[in-house]
C-alpha positions in Angstrom: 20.4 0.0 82.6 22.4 0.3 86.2 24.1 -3.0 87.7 23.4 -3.4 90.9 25.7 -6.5 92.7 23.4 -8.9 94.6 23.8 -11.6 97.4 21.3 -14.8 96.5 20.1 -15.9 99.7 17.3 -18.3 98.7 15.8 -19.8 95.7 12.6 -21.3 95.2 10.1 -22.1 91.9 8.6 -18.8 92.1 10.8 -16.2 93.7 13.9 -15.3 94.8 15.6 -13.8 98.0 19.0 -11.7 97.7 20.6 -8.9 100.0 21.9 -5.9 98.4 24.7 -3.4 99.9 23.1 -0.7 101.8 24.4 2.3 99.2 22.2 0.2 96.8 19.1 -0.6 98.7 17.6 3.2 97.7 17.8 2.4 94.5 16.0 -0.9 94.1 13.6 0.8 96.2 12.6 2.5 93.1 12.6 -0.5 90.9 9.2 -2.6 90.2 10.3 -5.1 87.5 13.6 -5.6 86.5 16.2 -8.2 85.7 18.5 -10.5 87.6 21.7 -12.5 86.6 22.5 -15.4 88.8 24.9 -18.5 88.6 23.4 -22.0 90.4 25.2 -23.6 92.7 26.4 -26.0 89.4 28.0 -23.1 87.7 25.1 -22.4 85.0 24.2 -18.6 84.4 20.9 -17.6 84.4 19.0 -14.0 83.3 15.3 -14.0 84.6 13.1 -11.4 84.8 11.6 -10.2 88.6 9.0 -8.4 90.0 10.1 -6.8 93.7 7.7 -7.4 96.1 9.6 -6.5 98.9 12.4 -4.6 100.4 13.3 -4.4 104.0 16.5 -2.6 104.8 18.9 -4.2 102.4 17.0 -7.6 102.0 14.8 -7.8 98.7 12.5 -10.8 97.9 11.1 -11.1 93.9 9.1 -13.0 92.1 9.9 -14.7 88.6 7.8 -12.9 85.6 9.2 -15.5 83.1 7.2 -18.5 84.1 10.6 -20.3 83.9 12.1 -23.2 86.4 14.7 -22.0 88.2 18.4 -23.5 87.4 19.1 -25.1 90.9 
């Protein structure tokens, strides 16, 4: 259960790109699956589950678990 505040950077059908603070990056380094909370650019909120498949200094790239379309 922590929160962890993202930055969405990019979006596609089967990932997603985000940038966390540096005090957080340490922590999602320890993460394999989890799940993010994003709002679309038209407002609606979406919970998906991830899979991190990479983390370079404080940008992290996932890909969905949920089989899902993205809410663009």
């Amino acid at each position: 259960g922590n929160e962890i505040p993202i930055y969405l950077l990019d979006l596609s059908l089967g990932g997603i790109g985000f940038n966390v603070a540096p005090q957080f990056s340490r922590s999602l380094g320890c993460v394999h699956n989890a799940r993010i909370k994003y709002r679309s650019a038209t407002g609606h909120s979406t919970l998906r589950k991830i899979r991190i498949t990479s983390l370079f200094n404080n940008r992290a790239g996932a890909e969905f678990l949920d089989g899902k379309l993205p809410a663009l």
